[in-house]
C-alpha positions in Angstrom: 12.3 49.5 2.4 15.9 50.2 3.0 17.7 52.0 -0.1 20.6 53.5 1.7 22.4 50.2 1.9 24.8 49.3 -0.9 25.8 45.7 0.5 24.1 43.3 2.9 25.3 40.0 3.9 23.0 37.2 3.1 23.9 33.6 4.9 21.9 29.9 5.0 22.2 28.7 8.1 20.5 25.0 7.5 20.1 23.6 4.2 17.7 21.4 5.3 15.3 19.4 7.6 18.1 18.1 10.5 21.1 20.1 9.4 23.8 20.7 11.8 22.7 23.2 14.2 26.5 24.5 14.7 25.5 26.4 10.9 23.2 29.6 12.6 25.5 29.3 15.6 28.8 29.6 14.6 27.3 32.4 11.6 26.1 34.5 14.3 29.3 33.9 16.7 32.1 34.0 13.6 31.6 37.0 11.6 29.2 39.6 10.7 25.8 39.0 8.7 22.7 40.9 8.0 20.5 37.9 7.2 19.9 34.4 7.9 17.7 32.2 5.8 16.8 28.2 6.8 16.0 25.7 4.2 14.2 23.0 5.4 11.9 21.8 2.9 12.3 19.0 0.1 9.3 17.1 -1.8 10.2 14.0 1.0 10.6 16.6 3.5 6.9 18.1 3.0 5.1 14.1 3.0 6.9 13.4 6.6 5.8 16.4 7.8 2.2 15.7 6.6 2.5 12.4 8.0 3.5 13.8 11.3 0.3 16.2 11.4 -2.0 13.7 10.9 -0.9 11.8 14.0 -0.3 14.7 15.9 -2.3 17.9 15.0 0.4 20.1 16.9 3.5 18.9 14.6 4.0 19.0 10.3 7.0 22.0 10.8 10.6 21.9 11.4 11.1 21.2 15.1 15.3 22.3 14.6 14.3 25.8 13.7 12.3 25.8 17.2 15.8 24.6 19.0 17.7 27.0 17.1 16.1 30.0 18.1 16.4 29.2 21.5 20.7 28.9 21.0 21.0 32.0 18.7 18.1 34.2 19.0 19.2 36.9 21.5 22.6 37.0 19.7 20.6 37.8 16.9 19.1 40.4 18.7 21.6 42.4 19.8 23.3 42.6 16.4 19.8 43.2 14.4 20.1 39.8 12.2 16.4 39.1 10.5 15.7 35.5 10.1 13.5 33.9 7.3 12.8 30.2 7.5 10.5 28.0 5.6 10.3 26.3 8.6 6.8 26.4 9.3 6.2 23.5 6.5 2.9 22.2 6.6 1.3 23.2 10.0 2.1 27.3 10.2 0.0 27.9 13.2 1.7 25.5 15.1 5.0 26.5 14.2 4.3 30.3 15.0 2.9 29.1 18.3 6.1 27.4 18.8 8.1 30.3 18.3 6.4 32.6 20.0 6.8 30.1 23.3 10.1 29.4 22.5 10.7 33.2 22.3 8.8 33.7 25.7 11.1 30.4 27.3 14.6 32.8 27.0 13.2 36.0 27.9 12.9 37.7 24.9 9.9 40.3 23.8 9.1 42.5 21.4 10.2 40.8 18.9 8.2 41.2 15.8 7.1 37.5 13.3 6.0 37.7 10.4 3.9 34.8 8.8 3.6 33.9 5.4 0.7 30.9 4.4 -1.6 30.4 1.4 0.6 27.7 -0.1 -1.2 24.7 1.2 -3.8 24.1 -1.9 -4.9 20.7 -0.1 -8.8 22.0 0.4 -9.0 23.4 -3.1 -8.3 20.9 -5.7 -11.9 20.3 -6.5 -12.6 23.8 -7.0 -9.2 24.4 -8.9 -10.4 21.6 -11.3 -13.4 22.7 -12.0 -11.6 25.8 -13.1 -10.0 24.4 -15.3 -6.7 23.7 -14.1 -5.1 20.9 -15.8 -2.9 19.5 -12.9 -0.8 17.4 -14.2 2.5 15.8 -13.5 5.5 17.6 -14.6 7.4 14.9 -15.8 4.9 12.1 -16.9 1.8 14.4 -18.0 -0.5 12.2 -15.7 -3.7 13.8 -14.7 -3.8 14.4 -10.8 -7.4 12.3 -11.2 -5.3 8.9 -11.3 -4.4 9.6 -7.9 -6.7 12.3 -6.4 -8.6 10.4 -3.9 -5.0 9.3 -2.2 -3.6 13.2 -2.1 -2.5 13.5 1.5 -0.4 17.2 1.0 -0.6 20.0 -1.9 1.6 23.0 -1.4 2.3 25.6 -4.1 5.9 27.5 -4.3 5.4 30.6 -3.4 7.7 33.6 -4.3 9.1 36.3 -2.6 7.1 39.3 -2.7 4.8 38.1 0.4 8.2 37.9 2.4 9.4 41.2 1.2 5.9 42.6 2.8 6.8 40.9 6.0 10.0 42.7 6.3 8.5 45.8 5.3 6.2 45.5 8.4 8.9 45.2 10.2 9.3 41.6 11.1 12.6 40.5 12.8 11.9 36.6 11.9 9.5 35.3 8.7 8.4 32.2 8.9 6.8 30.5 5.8 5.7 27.3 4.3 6.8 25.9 0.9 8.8 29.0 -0.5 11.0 28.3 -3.4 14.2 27.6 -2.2 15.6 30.6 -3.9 13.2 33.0 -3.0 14.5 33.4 0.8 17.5 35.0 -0.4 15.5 37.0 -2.9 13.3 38.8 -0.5 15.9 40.3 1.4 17.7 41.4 -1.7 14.6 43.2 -3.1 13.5 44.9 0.1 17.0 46.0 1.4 17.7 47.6 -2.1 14.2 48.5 -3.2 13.7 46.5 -6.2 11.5 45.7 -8.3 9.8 42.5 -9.2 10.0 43.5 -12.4 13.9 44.4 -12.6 14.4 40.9 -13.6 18.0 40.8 -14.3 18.3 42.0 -10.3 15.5 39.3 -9.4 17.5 37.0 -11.8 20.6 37.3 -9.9 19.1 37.0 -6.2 17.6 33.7 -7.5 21.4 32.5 -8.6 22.4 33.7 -4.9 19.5 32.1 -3.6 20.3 28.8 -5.5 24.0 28.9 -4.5 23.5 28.6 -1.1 20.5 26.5 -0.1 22.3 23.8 0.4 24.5 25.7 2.9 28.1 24.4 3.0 27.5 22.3 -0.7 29.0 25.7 -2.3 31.5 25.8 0.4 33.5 22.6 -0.4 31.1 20.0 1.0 30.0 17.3 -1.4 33.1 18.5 -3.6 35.1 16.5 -6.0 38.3 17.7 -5.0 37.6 17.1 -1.8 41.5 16.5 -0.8 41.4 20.4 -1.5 39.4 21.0 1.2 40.6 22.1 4.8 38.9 21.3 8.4 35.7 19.3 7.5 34.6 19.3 10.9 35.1 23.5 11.1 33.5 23.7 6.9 32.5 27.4 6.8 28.2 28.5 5.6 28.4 30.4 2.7 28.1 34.2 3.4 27.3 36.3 0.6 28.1 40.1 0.2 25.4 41.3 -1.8 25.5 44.6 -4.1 22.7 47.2 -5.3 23.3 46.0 -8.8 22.8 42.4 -8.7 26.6 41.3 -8.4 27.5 39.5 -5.4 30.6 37.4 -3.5 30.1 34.0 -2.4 32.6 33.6 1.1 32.7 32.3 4.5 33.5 34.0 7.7 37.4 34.2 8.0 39.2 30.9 9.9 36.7 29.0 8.8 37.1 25.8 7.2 35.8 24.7 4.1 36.6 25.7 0.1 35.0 28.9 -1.8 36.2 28.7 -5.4 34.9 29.4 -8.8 34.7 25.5 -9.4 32.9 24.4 -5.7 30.7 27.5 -6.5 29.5 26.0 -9.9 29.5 22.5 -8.4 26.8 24.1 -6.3 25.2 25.5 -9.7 24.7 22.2 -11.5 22.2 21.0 -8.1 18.9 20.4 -9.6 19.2 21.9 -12.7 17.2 21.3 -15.4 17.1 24.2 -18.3 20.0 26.3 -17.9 18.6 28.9 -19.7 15.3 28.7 -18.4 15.6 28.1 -14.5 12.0 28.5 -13.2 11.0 30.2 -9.8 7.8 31.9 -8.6 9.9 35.4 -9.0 11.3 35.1 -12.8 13.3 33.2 -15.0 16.7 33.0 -14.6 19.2 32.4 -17.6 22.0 30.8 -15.9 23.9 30.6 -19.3 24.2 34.2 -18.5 26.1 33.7 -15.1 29.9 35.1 -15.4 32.4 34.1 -12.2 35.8 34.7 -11.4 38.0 34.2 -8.4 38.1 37.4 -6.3 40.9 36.2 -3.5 41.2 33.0 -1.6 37.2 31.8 -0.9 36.0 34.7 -2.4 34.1 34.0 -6.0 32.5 37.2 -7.5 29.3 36.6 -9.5 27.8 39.2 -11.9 26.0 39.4 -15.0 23.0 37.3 -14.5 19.9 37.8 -17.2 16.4 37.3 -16.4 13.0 37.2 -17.7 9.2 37.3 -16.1 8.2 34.7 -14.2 5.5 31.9 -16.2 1.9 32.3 -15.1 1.9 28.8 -13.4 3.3 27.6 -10.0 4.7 24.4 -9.3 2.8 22.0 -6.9 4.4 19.4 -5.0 1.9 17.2 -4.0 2.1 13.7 -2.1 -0.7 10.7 -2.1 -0.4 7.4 0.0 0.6 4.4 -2.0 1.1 1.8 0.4 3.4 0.7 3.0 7.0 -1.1 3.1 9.6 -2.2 5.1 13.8 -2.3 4.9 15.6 -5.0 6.5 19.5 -4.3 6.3 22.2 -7.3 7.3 26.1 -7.6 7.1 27.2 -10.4 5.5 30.7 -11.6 6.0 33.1 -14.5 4.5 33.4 -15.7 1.7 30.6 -16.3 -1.6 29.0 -12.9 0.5 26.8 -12.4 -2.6 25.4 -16.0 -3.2 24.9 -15.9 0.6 23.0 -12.9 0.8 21.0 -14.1 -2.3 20.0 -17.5 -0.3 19.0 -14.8 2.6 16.1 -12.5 0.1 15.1 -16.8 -1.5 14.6 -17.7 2.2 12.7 -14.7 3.6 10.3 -14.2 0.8 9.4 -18.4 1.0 8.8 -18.2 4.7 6.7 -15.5 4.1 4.9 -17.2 1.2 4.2 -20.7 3.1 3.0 -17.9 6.3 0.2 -16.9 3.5 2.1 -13.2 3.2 3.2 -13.6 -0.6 4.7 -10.7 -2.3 5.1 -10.4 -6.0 8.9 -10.2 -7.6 8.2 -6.8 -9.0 7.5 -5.4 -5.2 10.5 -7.3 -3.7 13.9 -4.9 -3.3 17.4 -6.5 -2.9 20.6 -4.2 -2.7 24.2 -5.2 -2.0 26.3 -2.7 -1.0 30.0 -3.7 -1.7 29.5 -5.4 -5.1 28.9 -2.1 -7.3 25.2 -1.5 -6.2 26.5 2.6 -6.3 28.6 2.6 -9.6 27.3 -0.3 -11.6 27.9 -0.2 -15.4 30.7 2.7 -14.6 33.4 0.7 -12.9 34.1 -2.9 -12.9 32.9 -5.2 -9.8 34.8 -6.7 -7.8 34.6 -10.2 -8.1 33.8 -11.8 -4.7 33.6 -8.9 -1.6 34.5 -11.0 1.4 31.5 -8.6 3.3 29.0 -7.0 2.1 25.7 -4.9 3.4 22.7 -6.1 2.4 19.2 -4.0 2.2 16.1 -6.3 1.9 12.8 -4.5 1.4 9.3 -4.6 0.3 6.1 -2.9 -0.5 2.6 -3.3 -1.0 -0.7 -2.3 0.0 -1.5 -4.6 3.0 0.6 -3.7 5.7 -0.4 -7.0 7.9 1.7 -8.7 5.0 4.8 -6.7 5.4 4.9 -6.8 9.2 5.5 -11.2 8.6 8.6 -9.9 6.9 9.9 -7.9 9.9 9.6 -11.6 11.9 11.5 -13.6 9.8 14.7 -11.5 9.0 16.1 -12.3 12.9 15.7 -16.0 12.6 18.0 -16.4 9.4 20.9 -15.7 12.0 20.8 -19.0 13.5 18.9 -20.5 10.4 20.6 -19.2 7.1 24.6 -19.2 5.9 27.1 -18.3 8.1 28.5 -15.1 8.1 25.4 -13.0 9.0 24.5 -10.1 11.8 
């Protein structure tokens, strides 16, 4: 534990699984930071990776976090930047094996991991059950029974304090599975500046700080609505954050950077994911973000104080993931005119041909999208009445995969065999 500190510079490097790997290196290269933190994980993210184990026992983590530290890592060396990562996903022991060779590959020892597991629930359901656990989903209130048997991956968010005890050992890099998104940023907070878990304001605002810059350059004018405000796309600054002892902090971005830090792209950032305002849960507390008070402090500067918390719930989340099938995506372009009734002859004529090859598929598994006729903004702004080209997704599911795979040899013959107009 480091009291002496009254600011440290927090940064997220990747914001998730197959982020731009210029993020960690320009950071490192561009301006000074204490800390970098990698967000790799989503709900999707944590099923591929699953998948990937069970073909291959050696894979299930993030394979860009192994490339990065090969690019950065003796930079971060030299200027003593700690690195926390939830990269190892759902295969830690791989991913720590990886490190430690990819560390070994550029020359480097003595440096000090830290590994943080015990979120993977997989093995336990049985016995959590018949503790009486209720396991159920968060938003329909189904029992996990419905779908137990087909479970493939069970990870609970964990919080920060295991992290924090990593650093406090001394690690130079921590390396974790499914850790709330947040909590990377929280655990250097609490252990540079000695805090409690149960200064909850302090935690509170660490999990806004946390929440603000997950996505990486989304608080930095990426995904913005002004986005004619926004200098240098290509150059788009990571959000560097000057942290303070008492909770407030400055959302920036190394100087000549590109990008846009204002109170509005900062809040744009805010809205991601949000359920509750008032009651934004995390394995560390409850954060009020009604409480959250911002104002411009110079150009790409935003100054956030005032943030309100309250003890974390005595649940965790779960994100689980169960198999439910297979399906398959077909996508054409469709050119000329009456695009739309031609792509509609297209899904009639696949999903016949597969019917008269014995491979029928219901209409409620069938998927049709046409991009160019309002598929993104239907019911919000008028369609245009007949694109001259369009893109056209043709998909579906089900539970025999021999079926499907009679789709994927009848979408090249409507070339020569269907309207005009298609490739």
């Amino acid at each position: 534990m480091n009291t002496a500190k009254k600011m440290i510079r927090v940064a997220n490097a990747q914001g998730f699984w197959g982020d731009s790997l210029l993020g960690p290196k320009r950071l490192v290269e561009e301006g000074p930071v204490d800390y970098l933190t990698f967000d790799y994980l989503s709900e999707i993210t944590m099923s591929i990776m699953q998948k990937q184990r069970m073909r291959d026992p050696e894979s299930g983590y993030a394979r860009d976090f192994i490339k990065m530290l090969k690019m950065i890592m003796p930079q971060c060396r030299d200027k003593g930047i700690k690195l926390i990562a939830n990269a190892a996903g759902v295969n830690a022991p791989a991913c720590l094996a990886a490190t430690k060779q990819a560390l070994s590959e550029i020359g480097l020892s003595g440096v000090r991991i830290g590994i943080v597991e015990g979120d993977d629930i997989l093995d336990r359901l049985d016995s959590l059950a018949n503790e009486g656990e209720e396991l159920v989903n968060m938003d329909t209130g189904a029992a996990l029974a419905s779908v137990k048997d087909d479970v493939i991956s069970a990870n609970v968010y964990i919080g920060a304090a295991s992290i924090v005890e990593a650093l406090q050992q001394g690690a130079d890099i921590v390396i974790t599975g499914r850790a709330s998104d947040p909590s990377l940023a929280v655990a250097p907070l609490a252990y540079e500046f000695g805090w409690s878990f149960e200064d909850y304001d302090k935690i509170a605002a660490a999990t806004v700080l946390g929440h603000i810059i997950e996505c990486g350059p989304q608080c930095t004018g990426g995904n913005y609505t002004d986005w004619r405000d926004v200098q240098d796309f290509a150059h788009i600054g990571f959000p560097v954050v000057e942290a303070y002892e008492d909770g407030s902090f400055i959302v920036t971005k190394h100087d000549g950077t590109g990008g846009l830090i204002n109170v509005e792209s900062v809040t744009s950032q805010l809205l991601y994911e949000l359920g509750d305002p008032a009651r934004y849960l995390s394995p560390d507390c409850v954060a009020d973000f009604t409480t959250i008070q911002m104002e411009q402090d110079g150009p790409n500067r935003v100054r956030v104080h005032g943030v309100k918390g309250l003890p974390a719930t005595d649940s965790f989340k779960v994100s689980m993931s169960y198999a439910n099938g297979y399906k398959i995506l077909a996508t054409l372009c469709i050119g000329g005119p009456d695009a739309i009734e031609k792509a509609h002859i297209v899904s009639d004529m696949v999903f016949s041909r597969m019917k008269m090859l014995g491979a029928d598929i219901p209409a409620e598994d069938r998927f049709l999208e046409l991009f160019g006729s309002n598929v993104l903004y239907k019911g919000i702004v008028e369609s245009p009445d007949q694109p001259h080209e369009i893109l056209m997704r043709l998909g579906a599911k089900g539970m025999d995969a021999n079926k499907l795979n009679v789709m994927s040899s009848e979408i090249a013959p409507v070339l020569t065999s269907g309207p005009p107009g298609i490739t």
